[in-house]
LUMGULUM-549747 format. One record per residue (C-alpha): y, z, x; residue in one letter; residue number from 1. Coordinates in Angstrom, 3 decimals. Example, Ala and Ser with C-alpha at 12.3 -4.5 7.8 and 13.67 -1.06 7.14 Angstrom:
% residues 2
TIMAR -4.500 7.800 12.300 A 1;
TIMAR -1.060 7.140 13.670 S 2;
% end
This chain:
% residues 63
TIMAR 11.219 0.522 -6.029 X 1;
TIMAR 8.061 -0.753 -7.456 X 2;
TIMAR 4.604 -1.094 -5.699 X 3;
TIMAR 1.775 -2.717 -6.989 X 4;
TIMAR -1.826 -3.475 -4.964 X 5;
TIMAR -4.192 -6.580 -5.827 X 6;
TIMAR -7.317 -4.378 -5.230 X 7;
TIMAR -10.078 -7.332 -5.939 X 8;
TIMAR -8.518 -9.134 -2.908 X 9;
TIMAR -8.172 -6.085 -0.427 X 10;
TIMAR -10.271 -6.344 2.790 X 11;
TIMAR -10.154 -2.634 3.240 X 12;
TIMAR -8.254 -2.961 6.734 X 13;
TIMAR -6.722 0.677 6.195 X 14;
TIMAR -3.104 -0.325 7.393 X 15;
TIMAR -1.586 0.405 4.263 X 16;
TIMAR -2.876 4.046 4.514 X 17;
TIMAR -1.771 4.186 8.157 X 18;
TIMAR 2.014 3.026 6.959 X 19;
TIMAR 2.339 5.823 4.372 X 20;
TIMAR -0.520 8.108 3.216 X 21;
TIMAR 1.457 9.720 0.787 X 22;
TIMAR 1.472 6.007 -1.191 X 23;
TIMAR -1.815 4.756 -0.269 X 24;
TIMAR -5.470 5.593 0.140 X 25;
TIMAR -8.704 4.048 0.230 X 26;
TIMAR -11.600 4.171 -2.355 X 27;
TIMAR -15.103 5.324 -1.093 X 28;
TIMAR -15.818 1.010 -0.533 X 29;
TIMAR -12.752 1.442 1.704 X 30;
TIMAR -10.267 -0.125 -0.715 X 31;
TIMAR -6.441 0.095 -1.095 X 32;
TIMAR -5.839 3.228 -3.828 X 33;
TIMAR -2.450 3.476 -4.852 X 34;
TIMAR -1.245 6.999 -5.416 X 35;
TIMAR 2.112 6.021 -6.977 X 36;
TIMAR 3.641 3.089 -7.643 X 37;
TIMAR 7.370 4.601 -7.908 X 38;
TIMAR 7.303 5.996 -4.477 X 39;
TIMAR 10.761 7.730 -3.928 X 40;
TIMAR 13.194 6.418 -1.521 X 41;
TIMAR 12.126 8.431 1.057 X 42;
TIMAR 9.384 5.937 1.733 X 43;
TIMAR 10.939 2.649 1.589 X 44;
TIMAR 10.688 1.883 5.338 X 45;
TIMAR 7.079 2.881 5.618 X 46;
TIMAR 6.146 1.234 1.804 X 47;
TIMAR 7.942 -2.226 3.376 X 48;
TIMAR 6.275 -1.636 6.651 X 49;
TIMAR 3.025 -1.190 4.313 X 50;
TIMAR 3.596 -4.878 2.834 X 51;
TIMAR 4.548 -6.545 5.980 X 52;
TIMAR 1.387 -5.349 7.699 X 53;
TIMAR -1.285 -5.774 5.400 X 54;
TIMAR -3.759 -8.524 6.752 X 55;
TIMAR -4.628 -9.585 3.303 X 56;
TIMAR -1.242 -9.135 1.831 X 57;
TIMAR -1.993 -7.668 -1.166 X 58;
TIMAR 0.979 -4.940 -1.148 X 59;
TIMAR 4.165 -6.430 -3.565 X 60;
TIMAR 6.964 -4.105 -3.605 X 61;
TIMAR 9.838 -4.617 -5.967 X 62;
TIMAR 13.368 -2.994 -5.252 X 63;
% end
């Protein structure tokens, strides 16, 4: 699985980091931060969740 963020069009809604702070964080403007972008498979559920829930949609994942 591949994850990859589009951080100039992030609103900085936090959901991501809610889904799965082990993948995501948030800059100090409140941004998405990705902290891996091979997350292990462990995480899929809460990486898709991630994607499906961002208001801005900029979470892509990649199986």
């Amino acid at each position: 699985m591949r994850v990859t963020v589009d951080k100039d069009l992030c609103i900085g809604a936090g959901q991501c980091v809610v889904s799965d702070p082990d993948v995501f964080d948030q800059d100090d403007y409140g941004l998405v931060e990705l902290l891996t972008d091979s997350p292990s498979e462990e995480h899929r559920k809460a990486v898709k969740e991630a994607e499906h829930v961002c208001p801005a949609r900029v979470i892509s994942v990649e199986d």
